[in-house]
KOLSE-855527 format. One record per residue (C-alpha): residue in one letter; x negated, y, z. Coordinates in steps of 0.25 Angstrom, whole numbers, padded with zeros to 4 digits, always signed. Layout:
<rs>
AXYZ;...
</rs>
This chain:
<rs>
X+0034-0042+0298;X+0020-0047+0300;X+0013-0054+0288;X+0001-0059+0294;X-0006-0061+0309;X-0018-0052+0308;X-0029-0062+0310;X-0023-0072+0299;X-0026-0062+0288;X-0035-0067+0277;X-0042-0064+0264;X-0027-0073+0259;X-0019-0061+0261;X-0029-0050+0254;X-0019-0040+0246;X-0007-0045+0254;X+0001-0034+0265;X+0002-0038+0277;X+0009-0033+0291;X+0001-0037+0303;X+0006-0035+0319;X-0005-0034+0329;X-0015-0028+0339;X-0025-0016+0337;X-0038-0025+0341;X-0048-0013+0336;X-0046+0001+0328;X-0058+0007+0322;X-0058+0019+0315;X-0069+0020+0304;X-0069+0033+0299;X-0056+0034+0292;X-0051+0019+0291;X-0045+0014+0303;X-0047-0002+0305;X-0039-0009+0317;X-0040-0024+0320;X-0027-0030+0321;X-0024-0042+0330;X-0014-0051+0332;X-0014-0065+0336;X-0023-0072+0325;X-0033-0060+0325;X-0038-0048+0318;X-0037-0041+0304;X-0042-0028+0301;X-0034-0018+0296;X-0037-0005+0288;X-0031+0008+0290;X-0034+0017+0279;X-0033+0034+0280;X-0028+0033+0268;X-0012+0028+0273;X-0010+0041+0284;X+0000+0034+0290;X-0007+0020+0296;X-0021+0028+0297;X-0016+0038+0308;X-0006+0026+0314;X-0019+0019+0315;X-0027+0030+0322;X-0018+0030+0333;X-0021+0012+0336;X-0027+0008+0346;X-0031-0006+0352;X-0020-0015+0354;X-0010-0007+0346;X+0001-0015+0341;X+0003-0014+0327;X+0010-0018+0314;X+0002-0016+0301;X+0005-0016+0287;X-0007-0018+0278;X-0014-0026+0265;X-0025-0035+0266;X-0038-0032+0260;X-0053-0037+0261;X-0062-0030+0271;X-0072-0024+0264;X-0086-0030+0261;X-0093-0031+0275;X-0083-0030+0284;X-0078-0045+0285;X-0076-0052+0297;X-0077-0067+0295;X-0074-0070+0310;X-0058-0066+0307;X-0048-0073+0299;X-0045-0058+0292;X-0059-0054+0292;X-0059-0053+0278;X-0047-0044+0275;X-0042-0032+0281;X-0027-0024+0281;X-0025-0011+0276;X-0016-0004+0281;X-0002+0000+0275;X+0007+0002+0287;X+0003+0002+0304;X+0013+0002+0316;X+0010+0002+0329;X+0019-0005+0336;X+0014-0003+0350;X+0001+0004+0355;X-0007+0000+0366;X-0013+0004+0379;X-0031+0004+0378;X-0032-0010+0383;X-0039-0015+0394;X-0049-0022+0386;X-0053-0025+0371;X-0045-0038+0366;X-0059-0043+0361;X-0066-0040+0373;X-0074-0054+0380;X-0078-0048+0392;X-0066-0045+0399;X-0063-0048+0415;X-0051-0060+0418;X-0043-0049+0426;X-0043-0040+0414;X-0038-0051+0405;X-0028-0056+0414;X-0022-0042+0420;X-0020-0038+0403;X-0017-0054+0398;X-0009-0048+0389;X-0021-0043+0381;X-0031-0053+0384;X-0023-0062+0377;X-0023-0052+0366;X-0036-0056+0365;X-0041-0064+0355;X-0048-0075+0362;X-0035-0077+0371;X-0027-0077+0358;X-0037-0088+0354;X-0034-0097+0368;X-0020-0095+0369;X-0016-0100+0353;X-0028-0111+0358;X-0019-0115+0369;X-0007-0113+0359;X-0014-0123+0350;X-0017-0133+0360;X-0005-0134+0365;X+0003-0135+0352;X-0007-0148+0348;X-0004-0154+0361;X+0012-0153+0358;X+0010-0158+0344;X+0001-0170+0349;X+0007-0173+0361;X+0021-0173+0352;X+0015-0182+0340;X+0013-0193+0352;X+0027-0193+0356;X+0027-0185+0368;X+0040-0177+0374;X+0038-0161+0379;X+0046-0159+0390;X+0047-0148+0400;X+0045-0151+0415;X+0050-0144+0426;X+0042-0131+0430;X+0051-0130+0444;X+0050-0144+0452;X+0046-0151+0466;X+0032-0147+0473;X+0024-0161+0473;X+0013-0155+0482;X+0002-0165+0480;X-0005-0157+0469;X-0009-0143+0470;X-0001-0134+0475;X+0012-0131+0468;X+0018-0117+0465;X+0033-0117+0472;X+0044-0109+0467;X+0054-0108+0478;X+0068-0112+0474;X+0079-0099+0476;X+0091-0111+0477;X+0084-0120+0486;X+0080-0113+0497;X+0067-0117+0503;X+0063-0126+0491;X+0052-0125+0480;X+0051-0130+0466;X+0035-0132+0464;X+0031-0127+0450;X+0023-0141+0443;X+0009-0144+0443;X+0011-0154+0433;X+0023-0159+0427;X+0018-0173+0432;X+0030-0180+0440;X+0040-0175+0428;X+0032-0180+0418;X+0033-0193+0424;X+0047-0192+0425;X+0049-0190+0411;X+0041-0205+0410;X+0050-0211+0419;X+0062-0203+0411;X+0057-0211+0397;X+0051-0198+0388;X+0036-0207+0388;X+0029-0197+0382;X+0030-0181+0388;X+0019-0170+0388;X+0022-0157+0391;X+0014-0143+0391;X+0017-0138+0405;X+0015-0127+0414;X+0011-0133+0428;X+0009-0125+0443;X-0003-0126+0452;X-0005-0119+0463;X-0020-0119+0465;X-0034-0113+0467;X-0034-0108+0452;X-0049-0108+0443;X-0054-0105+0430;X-0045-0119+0424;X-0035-0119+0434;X-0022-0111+0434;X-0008-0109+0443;X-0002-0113+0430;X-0007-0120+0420;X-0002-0129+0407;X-0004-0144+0405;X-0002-0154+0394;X+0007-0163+0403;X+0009-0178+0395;X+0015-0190+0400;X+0016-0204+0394;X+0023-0217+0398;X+0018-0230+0394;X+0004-0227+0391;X-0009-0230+0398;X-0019-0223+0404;X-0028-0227+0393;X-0018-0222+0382;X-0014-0209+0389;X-0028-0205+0388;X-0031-0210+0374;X-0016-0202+0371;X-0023-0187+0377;X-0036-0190+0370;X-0030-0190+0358;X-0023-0179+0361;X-0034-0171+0365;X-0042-0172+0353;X-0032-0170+0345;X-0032-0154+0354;X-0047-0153+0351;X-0048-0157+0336;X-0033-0150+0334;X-0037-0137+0340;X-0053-0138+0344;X-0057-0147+0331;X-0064-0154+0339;X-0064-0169+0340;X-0067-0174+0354;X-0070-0188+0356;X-0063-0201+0356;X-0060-0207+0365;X-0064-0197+0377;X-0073-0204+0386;X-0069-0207+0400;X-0075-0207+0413;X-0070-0212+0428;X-0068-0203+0437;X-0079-0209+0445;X-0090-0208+0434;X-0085-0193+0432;X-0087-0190+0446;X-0099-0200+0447;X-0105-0193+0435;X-0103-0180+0435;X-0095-0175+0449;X-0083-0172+0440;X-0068-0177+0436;X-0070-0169+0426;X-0085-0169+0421;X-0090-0162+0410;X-0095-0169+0400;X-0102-0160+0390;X-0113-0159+0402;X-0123-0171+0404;X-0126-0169+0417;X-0122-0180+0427;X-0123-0184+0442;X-0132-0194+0447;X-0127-0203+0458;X-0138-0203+0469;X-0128-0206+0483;X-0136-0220+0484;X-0148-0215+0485;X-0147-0205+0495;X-0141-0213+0506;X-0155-0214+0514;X-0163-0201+0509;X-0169-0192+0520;X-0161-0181+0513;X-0149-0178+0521;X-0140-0173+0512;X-0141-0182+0502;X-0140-0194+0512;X-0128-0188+0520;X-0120-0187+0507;X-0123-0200+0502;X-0122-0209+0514;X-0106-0200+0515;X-0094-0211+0511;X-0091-0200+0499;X-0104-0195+0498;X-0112-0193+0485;X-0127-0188+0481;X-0129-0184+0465;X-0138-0179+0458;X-0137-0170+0444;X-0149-0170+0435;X-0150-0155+0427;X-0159-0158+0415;X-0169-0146+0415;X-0163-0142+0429;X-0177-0138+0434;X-0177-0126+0427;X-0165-0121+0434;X-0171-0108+0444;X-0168-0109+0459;X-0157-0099+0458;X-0150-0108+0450;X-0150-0119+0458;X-0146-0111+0468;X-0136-0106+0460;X-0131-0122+0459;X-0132-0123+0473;X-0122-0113+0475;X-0114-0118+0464;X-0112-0133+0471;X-0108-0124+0484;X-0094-0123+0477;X-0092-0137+0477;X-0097-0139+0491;X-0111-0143+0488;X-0121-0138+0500;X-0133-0139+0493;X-0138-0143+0478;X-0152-0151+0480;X-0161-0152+0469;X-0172-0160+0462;X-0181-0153+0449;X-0189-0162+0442;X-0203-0157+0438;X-0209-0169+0434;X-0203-0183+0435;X-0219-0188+0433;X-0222-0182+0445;X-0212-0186+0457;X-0208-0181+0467;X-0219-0171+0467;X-0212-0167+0452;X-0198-0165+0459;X-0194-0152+0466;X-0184-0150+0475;X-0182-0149+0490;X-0175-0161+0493;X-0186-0168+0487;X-0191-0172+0501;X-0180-0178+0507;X-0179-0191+0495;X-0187-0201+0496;X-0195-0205+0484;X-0185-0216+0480;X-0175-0208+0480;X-0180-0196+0472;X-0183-0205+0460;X-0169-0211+0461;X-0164-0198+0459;X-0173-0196+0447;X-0171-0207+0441;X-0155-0209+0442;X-0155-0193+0437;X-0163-0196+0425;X-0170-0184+0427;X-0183-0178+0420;X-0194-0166+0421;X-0187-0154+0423;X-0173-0158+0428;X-0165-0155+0442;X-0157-0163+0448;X-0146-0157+0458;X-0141-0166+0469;X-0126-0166+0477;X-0124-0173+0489;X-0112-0171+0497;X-0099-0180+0497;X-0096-0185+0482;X-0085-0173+0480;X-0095-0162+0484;X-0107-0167+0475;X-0097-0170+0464;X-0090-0155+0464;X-0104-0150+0467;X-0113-0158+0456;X-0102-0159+0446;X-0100-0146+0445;X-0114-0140+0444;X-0115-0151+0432;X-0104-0142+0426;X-0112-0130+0429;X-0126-0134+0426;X-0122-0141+0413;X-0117-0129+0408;X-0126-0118+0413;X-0137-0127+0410;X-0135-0131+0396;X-0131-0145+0397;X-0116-0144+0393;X-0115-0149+0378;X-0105-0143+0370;X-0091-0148+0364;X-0082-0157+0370;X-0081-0168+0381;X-0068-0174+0385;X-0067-0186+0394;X-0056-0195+0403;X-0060-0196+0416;X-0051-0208+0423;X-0051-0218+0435;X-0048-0207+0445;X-0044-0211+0460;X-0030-0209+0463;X-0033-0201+0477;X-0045-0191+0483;X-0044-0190+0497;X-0039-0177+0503;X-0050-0177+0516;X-0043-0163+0522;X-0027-0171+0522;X-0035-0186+0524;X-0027-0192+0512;X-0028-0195+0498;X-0023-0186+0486;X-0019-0189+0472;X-0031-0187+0464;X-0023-0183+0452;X-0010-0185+0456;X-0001-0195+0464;X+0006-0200+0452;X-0007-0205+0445;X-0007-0220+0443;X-0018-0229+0450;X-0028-0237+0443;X-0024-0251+0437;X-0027-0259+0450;X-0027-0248+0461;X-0014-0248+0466;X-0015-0255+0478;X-0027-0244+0483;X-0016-0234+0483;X-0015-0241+0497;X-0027-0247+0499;X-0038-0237+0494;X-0031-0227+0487;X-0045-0219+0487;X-0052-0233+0477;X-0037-0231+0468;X-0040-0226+0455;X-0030-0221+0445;X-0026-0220+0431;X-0030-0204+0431;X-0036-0199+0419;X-0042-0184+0417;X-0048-0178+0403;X-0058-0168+0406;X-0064-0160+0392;X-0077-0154+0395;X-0076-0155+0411;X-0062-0151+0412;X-0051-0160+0415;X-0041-0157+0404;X-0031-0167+0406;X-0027-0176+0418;X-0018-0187+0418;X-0015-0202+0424;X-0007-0214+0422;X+0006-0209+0431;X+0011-0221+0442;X+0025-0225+0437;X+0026-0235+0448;X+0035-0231+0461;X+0026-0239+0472;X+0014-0235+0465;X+0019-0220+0466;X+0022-0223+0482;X+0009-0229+0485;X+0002-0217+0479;X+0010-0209+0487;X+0006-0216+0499;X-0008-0215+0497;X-0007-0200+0496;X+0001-0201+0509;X+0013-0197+0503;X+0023-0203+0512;X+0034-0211+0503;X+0044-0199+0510;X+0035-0188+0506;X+0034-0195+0492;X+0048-0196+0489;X+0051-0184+0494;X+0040-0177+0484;X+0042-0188+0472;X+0053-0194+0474;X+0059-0192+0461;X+0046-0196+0454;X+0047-0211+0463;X+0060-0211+0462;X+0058-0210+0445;X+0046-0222+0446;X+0056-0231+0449;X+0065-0230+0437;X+0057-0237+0428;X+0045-0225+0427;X+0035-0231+0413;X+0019-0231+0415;X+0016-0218+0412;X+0004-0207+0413;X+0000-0195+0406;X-0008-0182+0407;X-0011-0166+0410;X-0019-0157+0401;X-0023-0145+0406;X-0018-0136+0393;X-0026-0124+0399;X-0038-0131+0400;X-0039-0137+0387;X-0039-0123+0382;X-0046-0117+0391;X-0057-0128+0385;X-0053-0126+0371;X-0056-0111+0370;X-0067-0112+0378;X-0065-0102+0388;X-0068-0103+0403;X-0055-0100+0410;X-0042-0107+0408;X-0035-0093+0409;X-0040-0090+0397;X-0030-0100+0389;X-0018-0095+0397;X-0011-0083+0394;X-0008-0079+0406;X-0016-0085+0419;X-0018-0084+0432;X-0032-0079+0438;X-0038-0086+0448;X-0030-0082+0460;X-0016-0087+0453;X-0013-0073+0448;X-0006-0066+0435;X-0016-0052+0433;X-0006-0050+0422;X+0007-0050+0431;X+0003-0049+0445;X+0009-0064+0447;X+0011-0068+0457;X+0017-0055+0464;X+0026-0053+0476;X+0042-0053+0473;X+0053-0048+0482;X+0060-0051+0494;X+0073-0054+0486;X+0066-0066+0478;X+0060-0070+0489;X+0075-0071+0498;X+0080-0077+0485;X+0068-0088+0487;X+0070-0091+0502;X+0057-0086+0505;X+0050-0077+0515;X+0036-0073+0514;X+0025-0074+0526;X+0020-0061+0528;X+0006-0063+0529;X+0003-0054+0543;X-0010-0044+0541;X-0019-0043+0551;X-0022-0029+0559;X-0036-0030+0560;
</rs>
């Protein structure tokens, strides 16, 4: 049986024998004394296979990379010169007594220490990129993460219970995934994208406290942090406020970064409106480690000679801004050219500009092409409210408020960090006081800003009728380091509230039972005030092990276009399933020319 992992071998066990399982990472012959580095899970050890034993020496000139083998062996030092601090066993070494192989291997497609591999690669072999040792790392990272969640989450009282993966399309989120039904011909389960409304349920039904580490569905444009299926930290409380729920995942998230990160984040986390985010820095999510913020200039550009500016801030939801780049002016054309392009993606048409040479010299110290259409008054307005100095750029968006927001917000993100101005370690932050509803201007009605079964603000409940667009909500978001993290909200546990917001999304009261139903049917059985909260497990991760794509935190993930390299998911199946499913297929027809 095996004694020891290899990479948990130490100077403690010098003299003892041991039997080690693994994989070849390296052989190298030295003229007569074979070495192979074995590794497991844990790490490497050395081991030494001396000429001197026939038996292992010519076993161990048949090894190759990735063999699988059991080895038998004592522990001694390395000699003088050859330690290697950087591992756990780097001061000891096996000398081999005994060495099976239990299953050779094919060349792989790449070395398991190898950085520089393509996605496709990795993905296509996931079975040996996680062989890797910086996937091992993430994946007991994730292991780690989640077993400190369970272990907090269960010091506080809360109940883990499994929710059902087969359940009703509510089609008012993304799209769902639909799983037709074989015994209900012409009917589909949706798989969930959140365990929201049975969560709820289980208030009504008394548990109070519930979390859950689920597996939720969304069928949607995917990205680097985004997934068809994903893993959330799902919690849901009864009888706490708004103000106590957040104070309760605080604490739960420091005690994730100083457990697992010995970090210690701050207490508590700052909080900032929704308005003041987006205000600020063009961004629910903004990112705080960067400095970098928007000035509002709409007021002042109401009457300028300058059209695009005017235009956009005369609009009903029109906004001018302004982002001051500390040093900016020694960005090169091409770059900001390069940013000009950049804002494109967001809908931008153009990204004007002011460099300051010499704030002693005026106008005739600015350069930039626009300085001719603004009056006087105005460029020194600008200056002022920009806090600028010798040697800055100040980049301008002008367009309806969502268009300058996208636009500068992001390039804050970009310039911040390709610039320099980031600063290092950790930012958290609530952002609150969201609206309940964004208007949908394609369907010409109001949608759920984060879902229809968020509460309205202390206050607001009669806008749900009058002005749902003023109505705010009791919506809370964390965001770590300009990525939303967690999302959650005071739940409505009212029947009439949950009707009016209904109405206000245009959901008819036929539609609405018809969908929900069973959830306003449960709201009048004496449902308690409750609310809770989503944490994106993958993105925590991803943050933690400070990689840049959430795939690399999963064991096995989709790329980009929702697809398995590893399996070929999805694929094709017969005509016997589908008969079995009630379902044809549209023949796509193909075009002769």
């Amino acid at each position: 049986m095996r004694t020891n992992y290899c990479g948990a071998i130490n100077t403690r066990y010098l003299d003892q024998t041991v039997t080690l399982y693994g994989w070849v990472h390296r052989r190298r012959d030295h003229g007569g004394v074979i070495f192979i580095d074995l590794r497991d899970r844990e790490g490497l050890v050395q081991i030494v296979c001396d000429p001197d034993n026939e038996n292992t020496f010519h076993t161990a000139e048949r090894i190759r990379n990735e063999y699988v083998l059991k080895i038998t062996g004592k522990v001694r030092p390395r000699p003088e010169g050859t330690v290697n601090l950087v591992l756990v066993s780097g001061e000891i070494e096996v000398l081999v007594k005994s060495i099976e192989i239990l299953n050779p291997s094919l060349t792989p497609p790449f070395l398991m220490d190898d950085d520089n591999l393509s996605e496709s690669i990795r993905l296509e072999h996931r079975y040996l990129d996680l062989r890797r040792p910086v996937m091992q790392a993430n994946l007991r990272l994730r292991h780690r993460v989640a077993m400190a969640v369970r272990i907090f989450l269960d010091q506080q009282g809360f109940i883990d219970v499994e929710t059902p993966i087969l359940t009703k399309s509510t089609p008012e989120g993304a799209r769902d995934y639909l799983v037709p039904s074989r015994v209900n011909e012409g009917h589909f389960f949706a798989l969930p994208q959140s365990p929201q409304l049975f969560k709820q349920l289980l208030m009504v039904s008394g548990f109070d406290r519930y979390y859950q580490i689920s597996r939720c569905f969304r069928d949607e444009d995917l990205r680097a942090d985004r997934q068809p299926e994903f893993t959330q930290i799902d919690i849901e409380t009864s009888f706490l406020t708004e103000d106590e729920i957040m104070a309760l995942m605080e604490e739960m998230i420091r005690h994730l970064f100083s457990t697992i990160q010995n970090v210690d984040l701050p207490n508590p986390f700052p909080r900032l409106t929704h308005a003041e985010a987006m205000h600020n820095y063009g961004s629910d999510k903004p990112d705080l480690r960067i400095p970098l913020v928007l000035t509002e200039l709409t007021d002042v550009m109401k009457e300028v000679p300058f059209k695009v500016f005017r235009e956009a801030a005369e609009k009903p939801n029109g906004r001018v801004a302004a982002l001051r780049i500390p040093k900016g002016g020694e960005l090169s054309r091409k770059e900001i050219d390069d940013f000009t392009s950049f804002v494109a993606i967001y809908g931008a048409k153009g990204l004007a500009y002011i460099k300051i040479n010499s704030i002693e010299k005026g106008i005739e110290g600015l350069q930039s092409p626009i300085l001719k259409f603004l009056p006087e008054k105005t460029i020194k307005t600008i200056l002022t409210r920009t806090e600028a100095e010798d040697g800055d750029l100040i980049f301008f968006g002008a367009d309806n408020a969502k268009i300058v927001n996208d636009a500068l917000g992001a390039l804050r993100v970009k310039i911040g960090h390709e610039q320099g101005h980031a600063e290092s370690g950790w930012k958290p932050l609530w952002v609150i006081g969201f609206p309940m509803f964004e208007r949908d201007e394609e369907e010409n009605r109001w949608q759920a800003l984060h879902h229809p079964f968020t509460s309205p603000a202390d206050g607001h409940e009669d806008l749900l009728e009058t002005d749902p667009g003023k109505a705010l909500s009791k919506a809370y978001d964390m965001v770590l380091n300009g990525s939303e993290i967690g999302g959650g909200s005071v739940r409505i546990h009212r029947q009439e509230i949950q009707s009016k917001v209904f109405r206000a999304l245009n959901i008819a009261d036929e539609e609405a039972q018809e969908k929900f139903g069973f959830l306003l049917n449960a709201l009048q059985y004496g449902a308690p005030p409750h609310g809770g909260i989503a944490f994106g497990l993958d993105r925590i991760i991803t943050l933690m092990a400070g990689v840049d794509s959430i795939r690399d935190v999963i064991a096995f993930p989709k790329t980009q276009r929702a697809q398995c390299l590893l399996t070929h998911a999805p694929n094709s199946v017969d005509e016997k399933q589908l008969r079995e499913l009630h379902i044809r297929l549209r023949k796509t027809e193909i075009s002769k020319d």
